[in-house]
C-alpha positions as CSV (number, residue, x, y, z in Angstrom):
1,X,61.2,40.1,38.3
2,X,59.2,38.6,40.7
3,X,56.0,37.3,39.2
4,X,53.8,39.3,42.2
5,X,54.5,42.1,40.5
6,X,52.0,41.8,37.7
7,X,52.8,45.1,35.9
8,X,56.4,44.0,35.7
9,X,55.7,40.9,34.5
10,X,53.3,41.4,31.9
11,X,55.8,44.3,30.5
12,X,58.7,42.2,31.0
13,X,56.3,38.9,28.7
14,X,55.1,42.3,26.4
15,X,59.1,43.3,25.3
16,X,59.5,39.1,25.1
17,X,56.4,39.0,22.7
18,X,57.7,41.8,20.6
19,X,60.9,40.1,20.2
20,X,58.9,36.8,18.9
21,X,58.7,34.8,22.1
22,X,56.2,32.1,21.5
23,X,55.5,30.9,25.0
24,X,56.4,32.7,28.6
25,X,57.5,30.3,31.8
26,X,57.0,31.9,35.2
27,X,58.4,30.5,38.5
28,X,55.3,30.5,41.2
29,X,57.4,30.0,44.6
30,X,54.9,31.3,46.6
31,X,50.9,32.5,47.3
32,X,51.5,36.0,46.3
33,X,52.8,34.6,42.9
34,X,50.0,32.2,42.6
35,X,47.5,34.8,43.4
36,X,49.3,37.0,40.4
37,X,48.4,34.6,37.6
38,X,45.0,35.3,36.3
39,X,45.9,39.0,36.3
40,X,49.4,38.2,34.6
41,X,47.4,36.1,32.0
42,X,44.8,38.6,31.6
43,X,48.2,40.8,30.2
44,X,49.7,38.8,27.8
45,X,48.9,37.1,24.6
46,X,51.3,34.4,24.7
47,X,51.0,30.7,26.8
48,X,52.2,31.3,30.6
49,X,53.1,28.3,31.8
50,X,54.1,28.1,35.4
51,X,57.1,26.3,37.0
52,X,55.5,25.1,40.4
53,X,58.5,23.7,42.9
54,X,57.3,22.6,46.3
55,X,53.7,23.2,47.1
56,X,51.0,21.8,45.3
57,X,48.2,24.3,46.2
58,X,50.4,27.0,44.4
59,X,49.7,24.6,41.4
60,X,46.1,24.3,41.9
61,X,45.3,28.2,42.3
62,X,47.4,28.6,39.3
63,X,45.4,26.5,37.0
64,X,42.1,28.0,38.3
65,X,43.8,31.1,37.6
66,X,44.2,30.1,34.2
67,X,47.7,29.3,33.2
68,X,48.0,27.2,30.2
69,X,50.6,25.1,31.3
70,X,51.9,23.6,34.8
71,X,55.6,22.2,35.3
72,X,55.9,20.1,38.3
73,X,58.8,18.0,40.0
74,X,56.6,15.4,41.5
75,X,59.7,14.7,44.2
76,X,57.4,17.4,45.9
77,X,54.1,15.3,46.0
78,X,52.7,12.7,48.1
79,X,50.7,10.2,46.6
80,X,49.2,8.8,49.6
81,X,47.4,11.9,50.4
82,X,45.8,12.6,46.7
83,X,48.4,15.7,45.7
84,X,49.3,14.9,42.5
85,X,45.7,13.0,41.5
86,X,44.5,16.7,42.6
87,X,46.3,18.3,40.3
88,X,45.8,16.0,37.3
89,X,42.7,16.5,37.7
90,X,41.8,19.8,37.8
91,X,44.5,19.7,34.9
92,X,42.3,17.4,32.6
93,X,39.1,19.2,33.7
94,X,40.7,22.4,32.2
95,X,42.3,21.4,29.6
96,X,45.7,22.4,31.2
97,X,49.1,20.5,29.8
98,X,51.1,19.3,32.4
99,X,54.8,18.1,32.5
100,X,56.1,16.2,35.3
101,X,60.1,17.2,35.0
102,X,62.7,15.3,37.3
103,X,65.7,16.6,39.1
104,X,67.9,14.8,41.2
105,X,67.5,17.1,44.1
106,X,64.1,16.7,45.0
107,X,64.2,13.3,44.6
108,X,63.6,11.2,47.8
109,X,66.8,9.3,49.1
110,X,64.8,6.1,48.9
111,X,64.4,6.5,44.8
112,X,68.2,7.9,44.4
113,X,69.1,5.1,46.9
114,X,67.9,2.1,44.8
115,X,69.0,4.4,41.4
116,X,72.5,4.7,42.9
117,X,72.8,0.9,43.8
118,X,71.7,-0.1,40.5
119,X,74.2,2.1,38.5
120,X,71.9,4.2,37.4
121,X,72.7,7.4,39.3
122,X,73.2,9.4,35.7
123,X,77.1,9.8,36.1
């Protein structure tokens, strides 16, 4: 389902609920998503913790939209221009957990580079 749909969703997070779900990860790939999260948490009775991939205002309207939980691959964020500090903290202002996961493909060649080199490419 796509998580715009916010009747879909929170039916889809209802039938997981009832089956004894204990926490409900959506993927936020874009603004109408992000927009759909206060509404989608409004719904359900469970965490929503949202799986953010490329743009870090999608993670910032979903945390003032009042997810409970932000996953973030910070491959996608620039330090130099305050992204990530952004996010961290609105975050700790909130009360919001965050987890910083790590996947080879968003990784910038300069950090796979120097991993690679070093024999610690993870094959």
């Amino acid at each position: 389902r796509r998580v715009g749909d916010v009747a879909a969703t929170g039916a889809q997070t209802h039938r997981l609920e009832a089956a004894g779900c204990d926490i409900i990860r959506v993927a936020v790939p874009d603004q109408a998503a992000a927009r759909a999260v206060g509404a989608i948490k409004e719904q359900i009775h469970i965490p929503l913790v949202v799986d953010i991939h490329f743009d870090y205002r999608l993670a910032l309207e979903s945390v003032a939209a009042g997810c409970d939980k932000v996953r973030i691959n910070p491959g996608n964020y620039r330090t130099d221009h305050g992204e990530l500090e952004a996010l961290i903290a609105q975050c700790r202002e909130r009360g919001v957990a965050l987890r910083i996961g790590v996947n080879h493909g968003s990784l910038s060649k300069r950090v796979c580079g120097d991993a690679e080199r070093d024999g610690r490419d993870g094959k």
